[in-house]
C-alpha angles and dihedrals in degrees: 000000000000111000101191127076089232089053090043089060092045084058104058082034087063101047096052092058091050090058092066100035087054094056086041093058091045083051099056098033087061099047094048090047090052094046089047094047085050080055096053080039090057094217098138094184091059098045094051091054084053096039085070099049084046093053087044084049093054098033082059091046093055099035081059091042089248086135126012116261090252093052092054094047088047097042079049091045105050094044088049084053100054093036079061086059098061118108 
């Protein structure tokens, strides 16, 4: 436990921001797994409306520093790939 005043703040502090990285990474874990499952399901349309929630949800986890700047390029990357396979 922090002993300090300064490390007792931290520590709320902390826990406040966890909150909403926790919700970000939810955010984005649902919408990639329902893009993903549109993929198996082999409707492209759909997909493709997902596809775009799931790119704003990653762009938001990497602009708060949720997931690092080359995760969320590669995660994109890879969905719009597979979106491309479809046929």
């Amino acid at each position: 436990m922090p002993i300090t005043s300064s490390a007792k703040k931290e520590l709320r502090a902390s826990k406040r921001k966890r909150v909403f990285n926790v919700k970000r990474k939810n955010d984005l874990k649902s919408t990639v797994k329902e893009v993903k499952t549109l993929i198996k399901a082999k409707t492209k349309k759909e997909a493709e409306k997902s596809l775009s929630i799931a790119f704003q949800a990653i762009d938001k986890a990497v602009k708060r520093g949720v997931i690092k700047k080359n995760t969320g390029a590669r995660k994109k990357s890879r969905l719009s790939k597979a979106i491309g396979k479809i046929s």
